[in-house]
VOPAGU-2260 file (C-alpha; in pm, 1 decimal, decimal comma):
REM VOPAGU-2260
SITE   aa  ch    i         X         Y         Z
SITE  UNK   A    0   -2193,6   -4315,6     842,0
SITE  UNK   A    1   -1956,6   -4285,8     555,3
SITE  UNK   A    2   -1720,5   -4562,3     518,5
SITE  UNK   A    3   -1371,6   -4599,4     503,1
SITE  UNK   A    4   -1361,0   -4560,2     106,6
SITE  UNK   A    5   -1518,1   -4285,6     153,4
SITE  UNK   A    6   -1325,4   -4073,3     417,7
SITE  UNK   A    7    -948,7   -4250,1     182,2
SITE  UNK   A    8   -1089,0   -4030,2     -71,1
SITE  UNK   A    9   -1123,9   -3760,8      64,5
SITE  UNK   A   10    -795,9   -3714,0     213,7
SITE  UNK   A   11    -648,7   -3760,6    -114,4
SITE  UNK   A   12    -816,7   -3474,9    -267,4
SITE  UNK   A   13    -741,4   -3273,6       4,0
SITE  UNK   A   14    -388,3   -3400,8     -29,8
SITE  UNK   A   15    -451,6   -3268,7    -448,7
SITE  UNK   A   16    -525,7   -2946,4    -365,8
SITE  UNK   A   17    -277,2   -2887,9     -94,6
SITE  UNK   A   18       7,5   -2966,8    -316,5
SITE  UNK   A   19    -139,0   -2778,6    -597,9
SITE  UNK   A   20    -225,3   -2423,3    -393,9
SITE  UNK   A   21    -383,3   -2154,3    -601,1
SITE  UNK   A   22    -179,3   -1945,0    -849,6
SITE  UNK   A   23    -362,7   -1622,3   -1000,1
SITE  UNK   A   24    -191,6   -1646,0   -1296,0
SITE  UNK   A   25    -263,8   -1980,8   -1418,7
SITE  UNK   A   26    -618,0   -1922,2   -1310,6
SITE  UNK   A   27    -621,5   -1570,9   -1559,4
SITE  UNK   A   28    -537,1   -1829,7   -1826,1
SITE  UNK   A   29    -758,5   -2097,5   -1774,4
SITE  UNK   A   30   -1036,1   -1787,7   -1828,2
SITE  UNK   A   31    -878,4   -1697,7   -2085,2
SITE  UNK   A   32    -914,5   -2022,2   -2273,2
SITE  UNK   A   33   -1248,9   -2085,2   -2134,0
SITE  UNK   A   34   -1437,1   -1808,4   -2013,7
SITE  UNK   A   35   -1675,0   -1855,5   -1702,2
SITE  UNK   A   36   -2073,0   -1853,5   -1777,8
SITE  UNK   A   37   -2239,7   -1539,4   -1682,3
SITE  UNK   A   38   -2462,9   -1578,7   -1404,7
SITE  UNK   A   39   -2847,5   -1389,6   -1381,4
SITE  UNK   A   40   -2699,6   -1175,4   -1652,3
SITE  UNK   A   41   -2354,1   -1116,8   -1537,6
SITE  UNK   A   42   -2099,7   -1007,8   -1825,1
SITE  UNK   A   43   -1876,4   -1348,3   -1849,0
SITE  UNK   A   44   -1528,9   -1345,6   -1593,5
SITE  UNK   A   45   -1250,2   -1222,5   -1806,9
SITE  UNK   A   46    -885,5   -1199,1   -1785,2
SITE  UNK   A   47    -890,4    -829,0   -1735,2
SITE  UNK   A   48   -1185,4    -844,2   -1512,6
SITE  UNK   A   49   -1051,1   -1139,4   -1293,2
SITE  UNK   A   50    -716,4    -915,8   -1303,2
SITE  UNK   A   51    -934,1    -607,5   -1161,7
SITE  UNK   A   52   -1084,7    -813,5    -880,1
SITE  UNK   A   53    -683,7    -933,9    -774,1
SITE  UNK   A   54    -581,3    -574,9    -815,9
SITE  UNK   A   55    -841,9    -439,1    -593,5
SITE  UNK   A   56    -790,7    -711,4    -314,1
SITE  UNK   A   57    -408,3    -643,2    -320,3
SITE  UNK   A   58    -480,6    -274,4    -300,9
SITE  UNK   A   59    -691,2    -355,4       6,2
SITE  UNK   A   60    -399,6    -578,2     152,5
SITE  UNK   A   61    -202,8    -274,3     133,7
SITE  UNK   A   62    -431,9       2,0     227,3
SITE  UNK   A   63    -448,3    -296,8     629,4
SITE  UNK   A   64     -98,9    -238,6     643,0
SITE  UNK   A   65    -143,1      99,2     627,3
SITE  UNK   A   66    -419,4     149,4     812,0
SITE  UNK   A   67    -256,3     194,0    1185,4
SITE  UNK   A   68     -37,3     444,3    1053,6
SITE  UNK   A   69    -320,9     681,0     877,0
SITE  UNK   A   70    -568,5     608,7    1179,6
SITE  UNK   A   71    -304,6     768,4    1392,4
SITE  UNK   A   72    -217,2    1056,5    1169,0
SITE  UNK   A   73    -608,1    1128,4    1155,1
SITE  UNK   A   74    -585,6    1117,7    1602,5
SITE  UNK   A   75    -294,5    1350,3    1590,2
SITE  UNK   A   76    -439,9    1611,7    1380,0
SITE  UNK   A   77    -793,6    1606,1    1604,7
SITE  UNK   A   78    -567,5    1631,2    1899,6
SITE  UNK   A   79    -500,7    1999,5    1932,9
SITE  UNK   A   80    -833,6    2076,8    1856,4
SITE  UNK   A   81    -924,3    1870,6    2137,6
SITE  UNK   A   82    -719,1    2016,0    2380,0
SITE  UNK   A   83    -816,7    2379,6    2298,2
SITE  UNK   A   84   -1136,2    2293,0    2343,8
SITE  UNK   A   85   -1123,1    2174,4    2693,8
SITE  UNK   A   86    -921,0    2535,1    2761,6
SITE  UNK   A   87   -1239,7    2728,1    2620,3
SITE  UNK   A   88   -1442,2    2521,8    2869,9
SITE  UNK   A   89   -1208,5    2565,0    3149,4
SITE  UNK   A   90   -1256,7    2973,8    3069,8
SITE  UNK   A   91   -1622,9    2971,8    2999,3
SITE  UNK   A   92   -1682,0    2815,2    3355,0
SITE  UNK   A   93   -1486,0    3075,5    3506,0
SITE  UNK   A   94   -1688,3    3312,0    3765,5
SITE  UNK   A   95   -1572,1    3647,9    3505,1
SITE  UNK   A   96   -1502,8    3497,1    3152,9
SITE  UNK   A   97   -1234,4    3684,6    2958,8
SITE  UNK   A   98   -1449,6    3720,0    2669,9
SITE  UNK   A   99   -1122,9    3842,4    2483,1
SITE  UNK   A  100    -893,5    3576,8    2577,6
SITE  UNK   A  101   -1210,4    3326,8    2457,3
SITE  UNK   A  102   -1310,0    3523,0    2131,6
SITE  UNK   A  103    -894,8    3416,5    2039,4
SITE  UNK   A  104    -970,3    3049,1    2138,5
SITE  UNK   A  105   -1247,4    3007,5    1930,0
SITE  UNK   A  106   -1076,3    3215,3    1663,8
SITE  UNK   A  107    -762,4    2910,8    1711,7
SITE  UNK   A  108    -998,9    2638,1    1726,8
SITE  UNK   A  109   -1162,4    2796,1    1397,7
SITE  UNK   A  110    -873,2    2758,1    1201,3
SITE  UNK   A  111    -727,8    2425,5    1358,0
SITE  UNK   A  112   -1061,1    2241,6    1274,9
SITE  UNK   A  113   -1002,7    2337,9     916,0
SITE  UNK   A  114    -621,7    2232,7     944,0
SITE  UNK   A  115    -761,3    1895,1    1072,2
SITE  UNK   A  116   -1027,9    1845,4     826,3
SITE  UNK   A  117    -783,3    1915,9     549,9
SITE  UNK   A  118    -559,1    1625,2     687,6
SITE  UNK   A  119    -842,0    1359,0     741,0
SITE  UNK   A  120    -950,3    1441,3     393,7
SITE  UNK   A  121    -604,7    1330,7     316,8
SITE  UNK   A  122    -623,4    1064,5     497,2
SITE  UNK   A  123    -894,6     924,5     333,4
SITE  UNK   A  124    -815,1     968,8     -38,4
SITE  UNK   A  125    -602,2     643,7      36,3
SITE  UNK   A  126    -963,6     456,5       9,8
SITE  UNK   A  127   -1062,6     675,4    -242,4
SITE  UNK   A  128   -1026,6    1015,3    -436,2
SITE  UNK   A  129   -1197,5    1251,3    -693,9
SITE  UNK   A  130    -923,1    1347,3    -852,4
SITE  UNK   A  131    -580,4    1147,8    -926,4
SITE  UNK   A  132    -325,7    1431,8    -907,8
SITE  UNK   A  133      48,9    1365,7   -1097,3
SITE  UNK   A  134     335,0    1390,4    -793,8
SITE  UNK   A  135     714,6    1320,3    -813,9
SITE  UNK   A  136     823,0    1029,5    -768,4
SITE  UNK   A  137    1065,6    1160,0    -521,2
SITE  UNK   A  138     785,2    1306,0    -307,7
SITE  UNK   A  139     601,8     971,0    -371,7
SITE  UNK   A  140     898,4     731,3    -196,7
SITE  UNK   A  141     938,3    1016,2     104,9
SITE  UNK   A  142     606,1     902,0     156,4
SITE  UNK   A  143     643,0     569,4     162,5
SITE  UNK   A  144     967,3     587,5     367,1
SITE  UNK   A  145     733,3     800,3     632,0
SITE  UNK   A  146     410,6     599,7     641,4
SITE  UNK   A  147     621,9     286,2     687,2
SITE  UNK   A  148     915,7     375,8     888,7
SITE  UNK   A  149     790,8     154,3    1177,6
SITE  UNK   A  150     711,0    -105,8     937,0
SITE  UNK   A  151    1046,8    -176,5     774,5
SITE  UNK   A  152    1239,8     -81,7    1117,4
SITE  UNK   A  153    1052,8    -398,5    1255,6
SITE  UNK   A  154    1189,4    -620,9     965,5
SITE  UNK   A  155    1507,1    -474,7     985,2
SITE  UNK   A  156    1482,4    -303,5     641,5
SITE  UNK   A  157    1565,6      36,0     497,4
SITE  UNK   A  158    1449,6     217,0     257,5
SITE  UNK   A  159    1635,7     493,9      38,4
SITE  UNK   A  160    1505,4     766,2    -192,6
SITE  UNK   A  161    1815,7     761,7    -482,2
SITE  UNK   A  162    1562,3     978,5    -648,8
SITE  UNK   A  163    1749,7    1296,6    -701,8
SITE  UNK   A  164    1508,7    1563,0    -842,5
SITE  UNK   A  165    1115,6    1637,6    -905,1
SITE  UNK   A  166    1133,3    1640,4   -1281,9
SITE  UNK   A  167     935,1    1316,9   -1334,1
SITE  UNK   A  168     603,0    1230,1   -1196,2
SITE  UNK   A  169     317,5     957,2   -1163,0
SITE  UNK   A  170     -44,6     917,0   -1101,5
SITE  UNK   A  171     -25,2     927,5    -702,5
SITE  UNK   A  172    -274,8     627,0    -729,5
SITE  UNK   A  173      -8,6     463,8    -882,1
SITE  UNK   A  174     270,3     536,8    -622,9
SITE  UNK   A  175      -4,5     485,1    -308,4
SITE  UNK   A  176     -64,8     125,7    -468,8
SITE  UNK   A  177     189,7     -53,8    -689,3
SITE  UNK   A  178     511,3     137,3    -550,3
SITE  UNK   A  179     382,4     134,8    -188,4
SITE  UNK   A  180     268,2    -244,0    -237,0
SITE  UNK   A  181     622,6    -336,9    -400,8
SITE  UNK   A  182     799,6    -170,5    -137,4
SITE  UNK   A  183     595,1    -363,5     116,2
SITE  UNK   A  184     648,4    -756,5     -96,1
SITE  UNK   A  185    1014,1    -621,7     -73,7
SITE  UNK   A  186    1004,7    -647,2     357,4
SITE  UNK   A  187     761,7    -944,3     330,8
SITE  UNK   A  188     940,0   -1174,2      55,7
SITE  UNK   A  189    1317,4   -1068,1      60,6
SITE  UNK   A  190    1589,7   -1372,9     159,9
SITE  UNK   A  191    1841,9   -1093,8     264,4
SITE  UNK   A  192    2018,1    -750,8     237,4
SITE  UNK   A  193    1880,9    -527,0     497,0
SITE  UNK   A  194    1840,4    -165,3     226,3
SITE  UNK   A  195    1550,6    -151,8       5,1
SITE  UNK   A  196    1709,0     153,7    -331,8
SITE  UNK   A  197    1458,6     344,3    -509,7
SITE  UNK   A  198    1583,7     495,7    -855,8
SITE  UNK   A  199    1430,2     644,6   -1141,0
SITE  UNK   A  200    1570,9     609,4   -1489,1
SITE  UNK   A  201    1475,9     834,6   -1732,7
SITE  UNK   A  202    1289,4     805,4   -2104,7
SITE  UNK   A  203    1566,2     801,6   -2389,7
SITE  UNK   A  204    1490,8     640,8   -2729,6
SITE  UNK   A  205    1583,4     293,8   -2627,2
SITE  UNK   A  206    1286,4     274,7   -2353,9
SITE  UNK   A  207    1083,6     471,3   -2132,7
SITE  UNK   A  208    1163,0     572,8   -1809,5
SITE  UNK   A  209    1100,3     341,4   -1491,5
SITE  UNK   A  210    1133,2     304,4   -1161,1
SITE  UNK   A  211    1403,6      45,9    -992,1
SITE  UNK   A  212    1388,5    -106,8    -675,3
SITE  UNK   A  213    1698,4    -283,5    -623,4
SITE  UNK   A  214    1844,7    -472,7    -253,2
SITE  UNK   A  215    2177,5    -359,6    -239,1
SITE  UNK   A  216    2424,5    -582,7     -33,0
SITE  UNK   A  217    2477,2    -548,6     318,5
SITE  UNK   A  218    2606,0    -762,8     556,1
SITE  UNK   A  219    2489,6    -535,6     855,2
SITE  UNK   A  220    2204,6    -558,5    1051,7
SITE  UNK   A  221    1946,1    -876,3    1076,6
SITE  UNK   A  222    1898,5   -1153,1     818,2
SITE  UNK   A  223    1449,2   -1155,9     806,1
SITE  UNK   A  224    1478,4   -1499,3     969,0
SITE  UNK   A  225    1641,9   -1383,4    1245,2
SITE  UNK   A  226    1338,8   -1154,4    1287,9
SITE  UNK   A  227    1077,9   -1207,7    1564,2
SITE  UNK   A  228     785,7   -1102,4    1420,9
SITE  UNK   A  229     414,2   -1152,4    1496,1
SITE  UNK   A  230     223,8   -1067,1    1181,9
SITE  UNK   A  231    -154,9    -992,1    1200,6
SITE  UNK   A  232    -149,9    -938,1     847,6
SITE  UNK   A  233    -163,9   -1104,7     513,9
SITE  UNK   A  234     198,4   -1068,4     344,7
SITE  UNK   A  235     207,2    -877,8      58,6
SITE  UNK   A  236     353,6   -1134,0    -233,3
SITE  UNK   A  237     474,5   -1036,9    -589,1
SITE  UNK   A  238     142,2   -1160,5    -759,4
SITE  UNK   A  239     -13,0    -874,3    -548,4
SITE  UNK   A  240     201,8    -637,6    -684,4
SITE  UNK   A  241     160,1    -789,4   -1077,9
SITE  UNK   A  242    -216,1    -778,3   -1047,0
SITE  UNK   A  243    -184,5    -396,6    -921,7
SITE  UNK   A  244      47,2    -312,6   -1208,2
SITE  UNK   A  245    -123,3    -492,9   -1495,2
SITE  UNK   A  246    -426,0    -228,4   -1349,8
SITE  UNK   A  247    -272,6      60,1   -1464,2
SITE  UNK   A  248     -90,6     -76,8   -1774,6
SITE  UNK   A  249     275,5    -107,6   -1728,5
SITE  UNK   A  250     531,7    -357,0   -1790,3
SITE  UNK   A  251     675,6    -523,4   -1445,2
SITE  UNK   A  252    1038,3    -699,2   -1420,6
SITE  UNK   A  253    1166,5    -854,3   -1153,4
SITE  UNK   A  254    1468,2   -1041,3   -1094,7
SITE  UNK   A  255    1696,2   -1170,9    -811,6
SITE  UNK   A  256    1674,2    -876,4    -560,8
SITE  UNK   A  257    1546,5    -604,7    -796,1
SITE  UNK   A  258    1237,8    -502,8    -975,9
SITE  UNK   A  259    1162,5    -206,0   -1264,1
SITE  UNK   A  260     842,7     -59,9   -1302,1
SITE  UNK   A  261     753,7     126,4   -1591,1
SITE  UNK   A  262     538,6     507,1   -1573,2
SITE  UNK   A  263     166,6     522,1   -1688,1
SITE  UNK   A  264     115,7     715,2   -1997,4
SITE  UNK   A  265     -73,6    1034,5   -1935,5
């Protein structure tokens, strides 16, 4: 039985480590300075590949939070197939068929099933896609401000597109991951303001163009800890949102209620 000695130490290294939690980027530096032996022939742990590993798991983080929203998307556009399938059954059991009024069902459910495939193919290019398409970063917040409209009404948080045309544009890998995930340690992190601003400003010969997400004051609406929440999900932290924007090579700033993201190069 261990003895008393035994069980004082313990408790103070568990005491150590609680007041010392894990930070990623002291951890990225520690590698740095001593990289980690490879194991049965392993390429040694890097900064950049530690940095890939904390990208991906943040991009997973966000992809959860997401999840409820796309799974439902993918049932709604299944559901009027569904439903004009149980009319062609209703018809084809008649006693006399109406073999015209069926050869226009099948014709409908023809061109519904490819509707449908086209959106769960949409669907899942959030896990993963052939081909990383450049959108507008106006089109890129509208769909952040649709896929998470329940989301920041719950936390009592708005979000506005001050995006104003569709001249500039982004990887939409980049938008689904580091804009979506800032948008989302915006609702999870923020002390107060209740309206989440999305601008763009554009490249001049000072500096490139960036994004700006920016908590304008507001005294309306409900402070977050006001909020009754029940989360069944890991909180999306600004580390995340580093990790995912050191991924695709641009510089992140964040300050006291705002953050600037700059554009990957083509």
């Amino acid at each position: 039985m261990p003895s008393t000695r035994y069980w004082r130490r313990f408790y103070q290294r568990e005491s150590a480590a609680d007041a010392y939690p894990l930070n990623p980027l002291k951890i990225m530096s520690t590698i740095s300075a001593n990289p980690l032996p490879s194991l049965s022939g392993a390429s040694p742990t890097t900064p950049d590949s530690l940095n890939d590993r904390l990208a991906e798991a943040a991009n997973y983080a966000v992809l959860r939070r997401l999840m409820p929203v796309l799974r439902h998307d993918v049932a709604g556009a299944m559901q009027p197939v569904r439903m004009l399938l149980m009319v062609l059954e209703r018809r084809l059991q008649a006693p006399e068929p109406d073999l015209a009024a069926i050869t226009k069902n099948v014709t409908s459910v023809s061109a519904l099933t490819k509707q449908a495939t086209a959106e769960c193919i949409g669907a899942l290019e959030w896990i993963g896609s052939s081909h990383d398409a450049r959108v507008s970063l106006r089109s890129g917040v509208d769909e952040a401000i649709k896929l998470l409209a329940m989301e920041l009404s719950a936390n009592g948080l708005e979000l506005v597109n001050g995006i104003a045309d569709d001249a500039a544009t982004a990887p939409q890998s980049f938008l689904r991951s580091v804009l979506m995930g800032a948008v989302l340690a915006f609702c999870d992190q923020r002390r107060q303001g209740n309206t989440l601003k999305v601008t763009y400003t554009a490249a001049d010969s000072h500096q490139s163009g960036q994004l700006r997400l920016e908590m304008l004051p507001d005294d309306a609406g409900k402070s977050p800890e006001s909020l009754d929440i029940v989360r069944k999900y890991r909180l999306i932290d600004w580390p995340d949102v580093q990790a995912m924007a050191t991924s695709f090579k641009v510089k992140l700033e964040r300050g006291d209620g705002w953050l600037t993201l700059g554009l990957p190069k083509d």
